[in-house]
PAZAPA-4460 file (N, C-alpha, C; in steps of 0.05 Angstrom, whole numbers, plus 32768, in hexadecimal, padded with zeros to 4 digits):
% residues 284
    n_x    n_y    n_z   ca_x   ca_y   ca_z    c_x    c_y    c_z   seq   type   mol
   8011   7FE8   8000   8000   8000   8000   8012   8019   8000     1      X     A
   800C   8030   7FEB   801E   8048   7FE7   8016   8055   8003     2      X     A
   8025   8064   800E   8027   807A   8021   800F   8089   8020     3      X     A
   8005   8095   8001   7FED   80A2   7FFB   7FD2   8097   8009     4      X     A
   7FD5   8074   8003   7FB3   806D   8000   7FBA   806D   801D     5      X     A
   7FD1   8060   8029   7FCA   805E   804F   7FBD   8079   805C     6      X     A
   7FC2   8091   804B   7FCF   80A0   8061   7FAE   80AF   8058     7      X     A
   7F9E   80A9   8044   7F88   80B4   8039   7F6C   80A3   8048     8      X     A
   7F76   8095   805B   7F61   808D   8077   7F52   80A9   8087     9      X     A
   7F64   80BA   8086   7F63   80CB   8095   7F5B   80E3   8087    10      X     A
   7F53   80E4   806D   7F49   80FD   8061   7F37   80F6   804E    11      X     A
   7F23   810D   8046   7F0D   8107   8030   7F16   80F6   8014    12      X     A
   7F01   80EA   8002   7F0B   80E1   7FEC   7F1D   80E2   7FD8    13      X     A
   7F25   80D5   7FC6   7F40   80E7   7FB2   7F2D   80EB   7F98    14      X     A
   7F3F   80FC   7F90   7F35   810E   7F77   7F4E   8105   7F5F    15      X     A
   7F47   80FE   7F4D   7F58   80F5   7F30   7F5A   8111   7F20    16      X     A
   7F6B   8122   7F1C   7F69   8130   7EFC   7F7F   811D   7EE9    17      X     A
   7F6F   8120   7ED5   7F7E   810E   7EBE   7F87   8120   7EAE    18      X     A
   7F9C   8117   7E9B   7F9F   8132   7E85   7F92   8128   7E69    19      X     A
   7F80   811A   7E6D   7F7C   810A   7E54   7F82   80F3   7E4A    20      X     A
   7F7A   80EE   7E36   7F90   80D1   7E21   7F96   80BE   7E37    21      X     A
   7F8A   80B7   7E42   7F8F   809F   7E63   7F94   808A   7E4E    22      X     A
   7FA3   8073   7E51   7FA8   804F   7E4F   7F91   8046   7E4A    23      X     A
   7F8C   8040   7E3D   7F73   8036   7E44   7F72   8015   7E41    24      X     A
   7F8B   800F   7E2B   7F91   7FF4   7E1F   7F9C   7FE6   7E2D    25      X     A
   7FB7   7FF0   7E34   7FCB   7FE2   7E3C   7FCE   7FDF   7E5F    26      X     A
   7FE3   7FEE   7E63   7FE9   7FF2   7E81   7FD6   7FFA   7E89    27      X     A
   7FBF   800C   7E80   7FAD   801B   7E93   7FB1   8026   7EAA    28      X     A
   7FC9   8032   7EBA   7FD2   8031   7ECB   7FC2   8043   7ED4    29      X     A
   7FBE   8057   7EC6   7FA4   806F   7EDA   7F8B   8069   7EE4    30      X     A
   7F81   805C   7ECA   7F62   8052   7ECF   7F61   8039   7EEA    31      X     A
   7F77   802E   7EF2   7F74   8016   7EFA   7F7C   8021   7F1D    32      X     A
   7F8C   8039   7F1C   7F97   803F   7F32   7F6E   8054   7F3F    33      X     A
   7F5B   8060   7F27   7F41   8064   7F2E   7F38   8051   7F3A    34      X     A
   7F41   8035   7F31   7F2D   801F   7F3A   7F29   801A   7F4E    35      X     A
   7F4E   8013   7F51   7F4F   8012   7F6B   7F44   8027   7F80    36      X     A
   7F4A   8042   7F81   7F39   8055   7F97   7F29   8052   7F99    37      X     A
   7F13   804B   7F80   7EF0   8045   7F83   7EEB   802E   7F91    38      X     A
   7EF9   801D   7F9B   7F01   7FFF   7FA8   7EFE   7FDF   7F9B    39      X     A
   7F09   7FEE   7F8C   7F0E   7FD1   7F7F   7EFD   7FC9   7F6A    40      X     A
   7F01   7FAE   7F62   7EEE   7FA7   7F51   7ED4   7FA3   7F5D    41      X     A
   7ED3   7F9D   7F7A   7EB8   7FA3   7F86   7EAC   7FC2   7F89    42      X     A
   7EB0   7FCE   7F7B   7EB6   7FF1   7F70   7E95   7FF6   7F6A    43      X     A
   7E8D   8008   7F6C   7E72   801B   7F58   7E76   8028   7F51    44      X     A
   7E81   802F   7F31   7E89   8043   7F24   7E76   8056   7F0F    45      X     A
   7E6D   8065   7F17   7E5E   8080   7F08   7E6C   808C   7EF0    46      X     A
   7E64   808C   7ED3   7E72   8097   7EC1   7E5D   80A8   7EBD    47      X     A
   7E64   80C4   7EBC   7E57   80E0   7EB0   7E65   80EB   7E92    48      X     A
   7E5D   80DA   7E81   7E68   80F0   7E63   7E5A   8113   7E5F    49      X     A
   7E53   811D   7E79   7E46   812D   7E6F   7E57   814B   7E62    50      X     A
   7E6C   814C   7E62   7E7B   815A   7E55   7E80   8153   7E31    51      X     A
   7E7D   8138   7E35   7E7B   812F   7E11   7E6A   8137   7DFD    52      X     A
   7E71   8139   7DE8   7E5A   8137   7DD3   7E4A   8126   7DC8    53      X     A
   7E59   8111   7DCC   7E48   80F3   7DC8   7E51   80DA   7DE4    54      X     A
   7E38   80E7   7DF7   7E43   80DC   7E12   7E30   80C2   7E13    55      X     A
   7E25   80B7   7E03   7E1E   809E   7E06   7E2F   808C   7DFC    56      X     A
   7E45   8091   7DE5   7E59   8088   7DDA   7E70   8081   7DEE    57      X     A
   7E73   8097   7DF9   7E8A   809F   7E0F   7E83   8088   7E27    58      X     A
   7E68   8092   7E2E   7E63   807C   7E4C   7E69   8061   7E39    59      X     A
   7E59   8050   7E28   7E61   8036   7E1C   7E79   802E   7E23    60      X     A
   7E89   803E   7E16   7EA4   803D   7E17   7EB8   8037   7E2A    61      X     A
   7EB2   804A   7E3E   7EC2   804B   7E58   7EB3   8036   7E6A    62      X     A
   7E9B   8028   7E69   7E8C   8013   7E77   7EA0   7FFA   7E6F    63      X     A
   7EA9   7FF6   7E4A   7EAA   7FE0   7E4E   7ED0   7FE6   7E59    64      X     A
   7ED9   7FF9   7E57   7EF5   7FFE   7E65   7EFB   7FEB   7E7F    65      X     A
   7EE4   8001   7E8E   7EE3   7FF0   7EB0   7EDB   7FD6   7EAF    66      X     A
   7EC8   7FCA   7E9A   7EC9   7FAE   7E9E   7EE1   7FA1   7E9C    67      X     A
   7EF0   7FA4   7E83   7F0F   7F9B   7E82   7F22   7F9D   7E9C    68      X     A
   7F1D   7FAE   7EAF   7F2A   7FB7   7EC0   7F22   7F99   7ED9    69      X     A
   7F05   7F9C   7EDA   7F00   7F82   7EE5   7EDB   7F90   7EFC    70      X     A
   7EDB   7FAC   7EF2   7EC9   7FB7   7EFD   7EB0   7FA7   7EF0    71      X     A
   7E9F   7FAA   7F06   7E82   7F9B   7EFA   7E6D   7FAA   7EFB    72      X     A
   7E6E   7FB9   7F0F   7E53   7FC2   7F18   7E5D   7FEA   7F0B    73      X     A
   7E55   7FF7   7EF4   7E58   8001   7EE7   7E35   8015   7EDE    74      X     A
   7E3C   8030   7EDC   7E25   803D   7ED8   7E1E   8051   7EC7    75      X     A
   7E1A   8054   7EB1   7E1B   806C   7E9D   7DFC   8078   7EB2    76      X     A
   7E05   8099   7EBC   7DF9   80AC   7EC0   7DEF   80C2   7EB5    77      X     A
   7DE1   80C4   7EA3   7DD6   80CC   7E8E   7DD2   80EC   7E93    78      X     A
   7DE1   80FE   7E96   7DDA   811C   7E9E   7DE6   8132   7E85    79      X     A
   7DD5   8138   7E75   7DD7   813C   7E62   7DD6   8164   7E5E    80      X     A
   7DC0   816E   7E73   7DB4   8181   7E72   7DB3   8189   7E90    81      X     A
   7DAB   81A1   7E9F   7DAE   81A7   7EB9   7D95   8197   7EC2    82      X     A
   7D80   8194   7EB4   7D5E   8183   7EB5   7D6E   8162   7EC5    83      X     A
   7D81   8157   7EB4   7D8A   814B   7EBB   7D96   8142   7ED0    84      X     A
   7DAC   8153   7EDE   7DB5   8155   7EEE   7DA3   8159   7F10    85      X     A
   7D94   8167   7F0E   7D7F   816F   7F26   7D6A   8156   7F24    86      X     A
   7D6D   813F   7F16   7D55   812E   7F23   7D65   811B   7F35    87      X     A
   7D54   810D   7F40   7D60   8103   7F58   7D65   80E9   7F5A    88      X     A
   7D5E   80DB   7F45   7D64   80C0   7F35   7D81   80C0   7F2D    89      X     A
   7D8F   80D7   7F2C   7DA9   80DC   7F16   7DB4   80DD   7F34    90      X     A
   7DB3   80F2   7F43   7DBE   80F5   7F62   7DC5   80E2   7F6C    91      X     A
   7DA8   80C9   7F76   7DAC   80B6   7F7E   7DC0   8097   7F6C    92      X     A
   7DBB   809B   7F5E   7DDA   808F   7F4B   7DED   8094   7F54    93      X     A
   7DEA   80B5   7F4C   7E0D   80B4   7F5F   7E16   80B1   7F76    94      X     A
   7E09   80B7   7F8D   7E0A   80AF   7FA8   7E0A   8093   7FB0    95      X     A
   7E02   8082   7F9A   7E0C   8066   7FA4   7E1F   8056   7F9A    96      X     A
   7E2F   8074   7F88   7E46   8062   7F7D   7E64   806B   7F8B    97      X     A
   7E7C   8057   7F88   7E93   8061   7F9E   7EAC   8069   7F86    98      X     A
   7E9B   8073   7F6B   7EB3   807F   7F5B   7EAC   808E   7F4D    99      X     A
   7EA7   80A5   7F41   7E9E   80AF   7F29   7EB2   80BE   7F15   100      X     A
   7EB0   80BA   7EF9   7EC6   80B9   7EEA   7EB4   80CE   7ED2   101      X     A
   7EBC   80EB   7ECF   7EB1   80F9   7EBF   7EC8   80F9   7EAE   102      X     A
   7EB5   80F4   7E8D   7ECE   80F1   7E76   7ECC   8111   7E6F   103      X     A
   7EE5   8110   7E53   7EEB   8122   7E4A   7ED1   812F   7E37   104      X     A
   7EDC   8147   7E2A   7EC5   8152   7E1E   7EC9   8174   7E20   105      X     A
   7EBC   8187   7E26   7EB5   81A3   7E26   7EB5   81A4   7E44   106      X     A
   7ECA   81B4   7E51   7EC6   81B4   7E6E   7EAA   81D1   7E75   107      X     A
   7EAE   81E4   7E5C   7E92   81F5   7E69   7E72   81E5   7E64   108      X     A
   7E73   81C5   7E59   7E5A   81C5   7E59   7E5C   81BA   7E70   109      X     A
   7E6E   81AB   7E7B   7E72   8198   7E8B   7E64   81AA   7EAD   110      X     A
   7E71   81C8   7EB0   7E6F   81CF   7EC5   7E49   81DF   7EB9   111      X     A
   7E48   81E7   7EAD   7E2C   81F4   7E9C   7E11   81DA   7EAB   112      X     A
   7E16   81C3   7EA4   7E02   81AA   7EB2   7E04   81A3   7EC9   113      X     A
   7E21   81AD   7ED9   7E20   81A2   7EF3   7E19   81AA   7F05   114      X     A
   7E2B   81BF   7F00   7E2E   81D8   7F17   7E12   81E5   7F28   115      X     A
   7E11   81E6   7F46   7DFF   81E1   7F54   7DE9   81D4   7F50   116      X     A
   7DEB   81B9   7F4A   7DD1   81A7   7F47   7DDD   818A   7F53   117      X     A
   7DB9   8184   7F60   7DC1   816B   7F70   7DD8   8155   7F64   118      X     A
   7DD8   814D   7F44   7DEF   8142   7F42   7E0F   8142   7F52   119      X     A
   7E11   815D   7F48   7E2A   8166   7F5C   7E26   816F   7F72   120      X     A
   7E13   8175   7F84   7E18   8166   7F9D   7E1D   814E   7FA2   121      X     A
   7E0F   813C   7F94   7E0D   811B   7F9D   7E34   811D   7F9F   122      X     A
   7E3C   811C   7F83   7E5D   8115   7F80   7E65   8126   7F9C   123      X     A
   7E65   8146   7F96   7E71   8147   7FB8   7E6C   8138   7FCA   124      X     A
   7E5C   8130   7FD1   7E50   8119   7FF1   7E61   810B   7FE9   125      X     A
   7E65   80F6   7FD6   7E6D   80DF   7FD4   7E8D   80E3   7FD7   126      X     A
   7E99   80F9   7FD1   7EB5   8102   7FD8   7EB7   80FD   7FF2   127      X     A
   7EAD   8111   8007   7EA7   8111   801F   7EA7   8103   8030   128      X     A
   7E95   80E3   801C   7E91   80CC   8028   7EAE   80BC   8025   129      X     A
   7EBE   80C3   8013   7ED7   80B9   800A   7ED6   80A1   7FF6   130      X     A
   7EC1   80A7   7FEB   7EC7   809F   7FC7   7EE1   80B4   7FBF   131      X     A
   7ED8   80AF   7F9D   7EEB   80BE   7F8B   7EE4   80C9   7F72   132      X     A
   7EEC   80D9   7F69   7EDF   80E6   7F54   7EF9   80F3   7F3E   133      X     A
   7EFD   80E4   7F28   7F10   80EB   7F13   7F00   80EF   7EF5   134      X     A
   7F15   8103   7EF3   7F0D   8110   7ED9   7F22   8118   7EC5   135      X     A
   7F19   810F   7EB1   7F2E   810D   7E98   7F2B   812C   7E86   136      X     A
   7F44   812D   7E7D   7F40   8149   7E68   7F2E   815D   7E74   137      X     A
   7F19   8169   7E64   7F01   8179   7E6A   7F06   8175   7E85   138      X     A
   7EFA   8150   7E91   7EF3   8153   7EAB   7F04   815D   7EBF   139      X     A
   7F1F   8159   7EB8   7F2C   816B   7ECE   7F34   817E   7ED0   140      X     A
   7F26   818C   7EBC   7F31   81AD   7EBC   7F1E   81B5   7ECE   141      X     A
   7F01   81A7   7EC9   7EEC   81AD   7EDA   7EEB   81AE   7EF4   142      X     A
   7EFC   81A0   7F08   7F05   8197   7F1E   7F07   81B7   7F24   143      X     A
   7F17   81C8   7F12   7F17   81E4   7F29   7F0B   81F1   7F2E   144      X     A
   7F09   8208   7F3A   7EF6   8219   7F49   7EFE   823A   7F2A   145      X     A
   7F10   823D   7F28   7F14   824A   7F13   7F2A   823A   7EFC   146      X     A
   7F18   823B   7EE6   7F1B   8226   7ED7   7F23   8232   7EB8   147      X     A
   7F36   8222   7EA8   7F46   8226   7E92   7F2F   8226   7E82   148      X     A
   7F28   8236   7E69   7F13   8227   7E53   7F19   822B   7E3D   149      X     A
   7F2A   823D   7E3D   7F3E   823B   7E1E   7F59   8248   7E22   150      X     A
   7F65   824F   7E0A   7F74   825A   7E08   7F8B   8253   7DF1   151      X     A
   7F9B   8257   7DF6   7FB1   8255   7DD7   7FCE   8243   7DDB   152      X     A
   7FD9   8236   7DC8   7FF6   8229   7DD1   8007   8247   7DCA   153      X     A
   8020   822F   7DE0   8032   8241   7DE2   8045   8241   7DFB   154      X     A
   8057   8257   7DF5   8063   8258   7E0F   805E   8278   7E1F   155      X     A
   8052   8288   7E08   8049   82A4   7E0C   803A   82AC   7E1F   156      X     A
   803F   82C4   7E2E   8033   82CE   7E43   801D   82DD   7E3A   157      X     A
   800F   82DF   7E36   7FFE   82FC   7E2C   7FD8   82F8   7E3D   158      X     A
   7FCE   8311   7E35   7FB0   830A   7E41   7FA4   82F9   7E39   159      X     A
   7FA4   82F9   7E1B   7F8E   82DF   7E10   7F9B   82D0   7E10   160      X     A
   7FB2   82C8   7E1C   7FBB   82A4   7E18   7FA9   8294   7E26   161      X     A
   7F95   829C   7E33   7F8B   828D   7E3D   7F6B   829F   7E49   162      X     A
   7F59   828C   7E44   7F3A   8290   7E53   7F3D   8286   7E68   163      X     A
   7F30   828D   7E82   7F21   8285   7E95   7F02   8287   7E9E   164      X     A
   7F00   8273   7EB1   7EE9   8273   7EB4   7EDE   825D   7ED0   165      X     A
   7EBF   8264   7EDA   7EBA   8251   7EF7   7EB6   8243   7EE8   166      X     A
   7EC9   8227   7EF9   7EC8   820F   7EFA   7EBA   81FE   7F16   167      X     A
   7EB3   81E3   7F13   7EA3   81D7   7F2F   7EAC   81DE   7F44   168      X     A
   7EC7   81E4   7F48   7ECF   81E5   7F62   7ED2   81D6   7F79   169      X     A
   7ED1   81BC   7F69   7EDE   81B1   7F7A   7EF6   81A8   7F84   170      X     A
   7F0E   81B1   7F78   7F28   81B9   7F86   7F25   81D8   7F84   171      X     A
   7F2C   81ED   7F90   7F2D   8203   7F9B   7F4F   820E   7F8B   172      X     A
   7F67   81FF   7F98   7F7F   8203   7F9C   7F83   81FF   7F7F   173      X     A
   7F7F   81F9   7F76   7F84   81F2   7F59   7F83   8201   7F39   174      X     A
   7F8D   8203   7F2C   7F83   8208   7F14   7F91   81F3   7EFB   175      X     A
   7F7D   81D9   7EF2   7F8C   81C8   7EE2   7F8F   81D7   7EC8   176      X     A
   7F9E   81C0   7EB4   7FA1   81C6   7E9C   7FAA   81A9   7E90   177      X     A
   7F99   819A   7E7C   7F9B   8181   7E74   7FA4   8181   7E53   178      X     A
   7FB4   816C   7E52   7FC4   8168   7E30   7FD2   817A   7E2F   179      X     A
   7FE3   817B   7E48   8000   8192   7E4D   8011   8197   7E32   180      X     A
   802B   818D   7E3B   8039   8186   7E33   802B   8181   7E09   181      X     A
   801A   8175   7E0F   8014   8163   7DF1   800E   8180   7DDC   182      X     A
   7FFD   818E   7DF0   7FED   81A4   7DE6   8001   81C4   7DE9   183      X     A
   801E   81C0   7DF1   802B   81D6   7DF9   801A   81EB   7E0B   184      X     A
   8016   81E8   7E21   7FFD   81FF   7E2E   800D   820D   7E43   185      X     A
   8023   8211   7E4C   8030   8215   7E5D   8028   8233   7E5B   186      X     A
   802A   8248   7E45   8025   8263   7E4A   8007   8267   7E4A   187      X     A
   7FFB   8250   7E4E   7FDB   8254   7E53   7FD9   8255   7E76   188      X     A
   7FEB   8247   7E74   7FE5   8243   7EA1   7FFE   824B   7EA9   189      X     A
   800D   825B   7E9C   8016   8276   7EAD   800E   8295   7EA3   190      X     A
   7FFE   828E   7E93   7FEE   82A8   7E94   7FD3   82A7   7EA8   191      X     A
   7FCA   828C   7EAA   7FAE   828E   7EBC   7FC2   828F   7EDD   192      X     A
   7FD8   8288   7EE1   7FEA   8283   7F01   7FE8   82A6   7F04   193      X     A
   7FEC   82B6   7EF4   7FF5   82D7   7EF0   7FE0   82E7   7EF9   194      X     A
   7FCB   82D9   7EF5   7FAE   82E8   7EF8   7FA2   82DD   7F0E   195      X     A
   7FA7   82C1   7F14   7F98   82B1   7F2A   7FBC   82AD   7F3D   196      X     A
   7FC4   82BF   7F49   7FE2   82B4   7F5E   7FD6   82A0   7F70   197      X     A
   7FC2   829D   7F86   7FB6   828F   7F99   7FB2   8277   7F90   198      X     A
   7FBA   826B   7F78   7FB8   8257   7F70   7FC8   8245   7F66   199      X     A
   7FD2   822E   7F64   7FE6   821F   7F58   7FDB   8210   7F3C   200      X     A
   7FEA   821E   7F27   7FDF   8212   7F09   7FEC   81F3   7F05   201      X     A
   7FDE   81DE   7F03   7FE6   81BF   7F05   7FE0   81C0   7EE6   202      X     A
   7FF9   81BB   7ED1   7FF1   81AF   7EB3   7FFF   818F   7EB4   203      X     A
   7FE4   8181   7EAC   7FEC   8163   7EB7   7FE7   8159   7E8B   204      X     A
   8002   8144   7E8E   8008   8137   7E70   7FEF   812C   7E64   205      X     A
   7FF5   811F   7E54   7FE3   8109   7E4E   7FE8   80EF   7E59   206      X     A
   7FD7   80DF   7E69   7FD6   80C7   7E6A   7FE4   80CD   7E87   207      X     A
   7FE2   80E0   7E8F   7FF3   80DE   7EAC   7FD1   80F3   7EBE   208      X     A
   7FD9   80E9   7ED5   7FC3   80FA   7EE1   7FCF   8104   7F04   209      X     A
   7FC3   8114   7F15   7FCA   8123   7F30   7FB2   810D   7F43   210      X     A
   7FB9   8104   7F54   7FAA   80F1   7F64   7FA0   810B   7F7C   211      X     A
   7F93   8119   7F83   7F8C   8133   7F95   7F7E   812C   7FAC   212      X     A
   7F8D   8125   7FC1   7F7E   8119   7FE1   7F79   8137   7FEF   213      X     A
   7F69   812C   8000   7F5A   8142   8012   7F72   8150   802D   214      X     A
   7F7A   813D   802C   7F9B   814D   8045   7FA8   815A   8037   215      X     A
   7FA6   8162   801B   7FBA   8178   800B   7FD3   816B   7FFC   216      X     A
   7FCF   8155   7FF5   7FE3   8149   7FEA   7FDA   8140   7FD3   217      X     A
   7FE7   813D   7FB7   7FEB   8135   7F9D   7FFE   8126   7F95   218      X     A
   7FFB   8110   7F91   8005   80F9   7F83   8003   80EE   7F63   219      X     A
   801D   80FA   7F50   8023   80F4   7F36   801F   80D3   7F30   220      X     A
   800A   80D0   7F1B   8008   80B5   7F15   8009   80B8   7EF5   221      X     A
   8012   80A4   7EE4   800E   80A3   7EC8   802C   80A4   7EBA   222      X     A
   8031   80A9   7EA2   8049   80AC   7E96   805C   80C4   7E88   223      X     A
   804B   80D7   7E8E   8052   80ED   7E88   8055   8109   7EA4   224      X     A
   8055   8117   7EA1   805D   812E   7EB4   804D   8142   7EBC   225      X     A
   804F   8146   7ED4   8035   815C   7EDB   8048   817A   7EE4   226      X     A
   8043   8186   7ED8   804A   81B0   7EE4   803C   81BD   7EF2   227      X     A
   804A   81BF   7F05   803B   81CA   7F1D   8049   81EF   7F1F   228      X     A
   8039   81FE   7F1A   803F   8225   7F18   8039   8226   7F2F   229      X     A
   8047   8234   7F42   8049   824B   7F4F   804E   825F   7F4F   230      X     A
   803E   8276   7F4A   803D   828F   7F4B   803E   829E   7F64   231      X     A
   8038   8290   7F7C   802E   82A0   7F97   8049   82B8   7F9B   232      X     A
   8059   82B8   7F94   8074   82CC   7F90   8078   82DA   7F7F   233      X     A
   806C   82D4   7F62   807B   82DF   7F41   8065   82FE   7F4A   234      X     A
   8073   8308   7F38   806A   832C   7F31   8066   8327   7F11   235      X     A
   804C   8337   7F07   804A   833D   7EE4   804B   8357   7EE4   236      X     A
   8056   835A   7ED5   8053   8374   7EC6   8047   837B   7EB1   237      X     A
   803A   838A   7EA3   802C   8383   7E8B   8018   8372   7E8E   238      X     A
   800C   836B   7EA4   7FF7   835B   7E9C   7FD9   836A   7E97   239      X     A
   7FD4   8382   7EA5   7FB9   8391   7EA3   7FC2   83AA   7E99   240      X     A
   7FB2   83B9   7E85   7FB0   83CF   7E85   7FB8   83C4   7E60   241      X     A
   7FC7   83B4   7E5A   7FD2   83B8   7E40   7FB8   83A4   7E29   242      X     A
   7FC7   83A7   7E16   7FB6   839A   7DFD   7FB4   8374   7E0C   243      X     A
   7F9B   8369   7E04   7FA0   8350   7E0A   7FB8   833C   7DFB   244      X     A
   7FB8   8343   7DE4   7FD0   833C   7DDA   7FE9   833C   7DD6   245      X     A
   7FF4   8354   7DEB   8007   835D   7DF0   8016   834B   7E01   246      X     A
   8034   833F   7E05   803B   832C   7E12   8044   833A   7E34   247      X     A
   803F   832A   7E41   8045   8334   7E64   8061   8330   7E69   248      X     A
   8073   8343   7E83   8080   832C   7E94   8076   8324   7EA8   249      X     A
   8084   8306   7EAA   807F   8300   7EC3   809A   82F9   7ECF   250      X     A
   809D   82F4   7EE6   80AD   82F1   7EF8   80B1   82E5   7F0D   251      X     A
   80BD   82CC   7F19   80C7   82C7   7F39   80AB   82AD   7F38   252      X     A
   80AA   82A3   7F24   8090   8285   7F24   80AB   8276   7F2B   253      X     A
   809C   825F   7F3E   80AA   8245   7F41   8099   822B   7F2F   254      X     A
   80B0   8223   7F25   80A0   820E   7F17   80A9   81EE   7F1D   255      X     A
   8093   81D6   7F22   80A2   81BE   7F34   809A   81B3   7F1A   256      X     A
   80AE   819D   7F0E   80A0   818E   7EF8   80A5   816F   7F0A   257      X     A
   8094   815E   7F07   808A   8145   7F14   808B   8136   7F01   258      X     A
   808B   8111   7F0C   808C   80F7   7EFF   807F   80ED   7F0D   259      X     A
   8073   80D3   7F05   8060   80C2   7F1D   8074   80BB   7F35   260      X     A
   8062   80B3   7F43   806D   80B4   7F5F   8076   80D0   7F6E   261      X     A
   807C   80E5   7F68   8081   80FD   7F75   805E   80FF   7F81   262      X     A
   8067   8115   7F94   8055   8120   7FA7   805A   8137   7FAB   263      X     A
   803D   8148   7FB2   8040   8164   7FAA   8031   8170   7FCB   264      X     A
   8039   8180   7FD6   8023   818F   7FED   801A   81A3   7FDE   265      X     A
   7FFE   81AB   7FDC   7FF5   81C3   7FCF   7FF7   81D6   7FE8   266      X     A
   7FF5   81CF   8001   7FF4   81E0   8017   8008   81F2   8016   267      X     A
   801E   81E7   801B   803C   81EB   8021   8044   81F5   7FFE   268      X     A
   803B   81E7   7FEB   8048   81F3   7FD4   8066   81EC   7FD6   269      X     A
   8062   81D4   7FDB   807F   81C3   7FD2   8083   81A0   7FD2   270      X     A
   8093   819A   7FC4   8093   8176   7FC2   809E   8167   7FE0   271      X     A
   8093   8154   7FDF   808E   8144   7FF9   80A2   8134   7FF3   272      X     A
   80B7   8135   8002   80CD   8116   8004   80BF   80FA   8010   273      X     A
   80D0   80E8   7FFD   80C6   80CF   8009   80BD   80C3   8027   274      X     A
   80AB   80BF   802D   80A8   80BD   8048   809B   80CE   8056   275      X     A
   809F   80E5   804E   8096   8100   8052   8078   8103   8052   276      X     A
   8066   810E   8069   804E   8118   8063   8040   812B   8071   277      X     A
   8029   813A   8056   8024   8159   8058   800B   8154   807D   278      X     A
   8008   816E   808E   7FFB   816D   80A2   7FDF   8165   8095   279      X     A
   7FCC   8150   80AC   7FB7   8142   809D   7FA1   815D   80A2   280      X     A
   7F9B   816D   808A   7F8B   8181   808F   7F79   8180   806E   281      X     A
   7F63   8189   8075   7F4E   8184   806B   7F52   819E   804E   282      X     A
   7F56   819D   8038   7F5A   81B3   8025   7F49   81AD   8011   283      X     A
   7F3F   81C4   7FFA   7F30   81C0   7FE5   7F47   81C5   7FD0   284      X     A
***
């Protein structure tokens, strides 16, 4: 047993952001490391495509995934529209399942159907209760409280490199960014770190994902690399008052780049040595 799952007795459920493009074939190492948190193959796993465009395709899909995996008891949740979301047939679904796995897709429709409706309460409870709740692409951009929804490649600083916008909120500390690296986005989430400092910009690879426990700790899983911005220090210059297109400075960001197995304190805003662990306190 990793240090993580022991030490996650003692704090609310875990939260998955994925960066996308997960295993799905082979190693599966992401999807399987979900399974496990949802508990096993004796697991209830909730799939929400409601960020997709063709989310009855998507749920098929990812049902017969988890069956390969060895999951049985499996649930396409059909929430299509906010009508959707507020009945209590869809709620109670989710409240009796111990994993829910929102796929990729459009993260503003994603938060547009959720956002304050009994659905997403049910998933919060079920956090609470210490299920789990991972989300791929879209879905984990959605995870934040202020949330990426577009923007441009690059390494460029400027206003429009990047849109924001409210996201579910349910990590707070956060601001993701998924298909890093694949998608060059790095001057997209240090232009949103510039505008949002109080926050740590996480751009997670493809096929690699941030495991997010309730004591404030993050755990790198997958094969690629997660960037973690800190701004709480940097100074811009040029960021307000000028043309949006005009490029900024910035200044004095710390930047941690991670591999699986690293560990991150969002509290502290620094990596956890082996053995090492963050105070058990309760964080969004």
């Amino acid at each position: 047993m990793s240090t993580s799952i022991a030490h996650r007795a003692s704090a609310p459920g875990s939260i998955l952001a994925v960066g996308g493009a997960e295993d799905k074939v082979k190693k599966r190492g992401i999807l399987q490391r979900f399974v496990k948190e949802a508990g096993g193959k004796r697991g209830r796993i909730a799939i929400l495509p409601t960020a997709s465009s063709i989310p009855d395709e998507r749920a098929a899909f990812y049902k017969e995934v988890f069956a390969g995996l060895g999951v049985e008891d499996t649930v396409h949740v059909p929430i299509v529209t906010r009508r959707d979301a507020q009945l209590n047939a869809n709620a109670e679904a989710l409240l009796g399942c111990t994993g829910v796995f929102l796929t990729g897709g459009d993260q503003q429709r994603l938060v547009t159907v959720l956002s304050e409706t009994k659905a997403f309460e049910a998933i919060r409870a079920g956090l609470v209760a210490g299920g789990v709740v991972a989300g791929t692409s879209a879905g984990a951009s959605a995870f934040s409280s202020t949330m990426i929804i577009g923007g441009h490649q690059g390494l460029n600083t400027r206003r429009d490199a990047v849109k924001l916008g409210e996201g579910l909120g349910i990590i707070t500390r956060l601001i993701i960014d998924q298909h890093f690296s694949q998608r060059d986005r790095l001057g997209r989430l240090l232009t949103a770190i510039a505008q949002e400092p109080a926050r740590l910009g996480v751009g997670i690879d493809e096929d690699t994902a941030i495991v997010y426990f309730g004591n404030g700790q993050i755990e790198v899983i997958g094969t690629g690399q997660v960037f973690i911005v800190d701004g709480a220090r940097a100074a811009a210059k040029g960021l307000e008052g000028s043309p949006r297109t005009k490029q900024f400075t910035l200044s004095g960001v710390v930047l941690h780049v991670l591999t699986e197995g690293d560990r991150f304190n969002v509290v502290s805003r620094e990596m956890l040595l082996p053995g090492e662990e963050p105070d058990d306190v309760k964080v969004e």
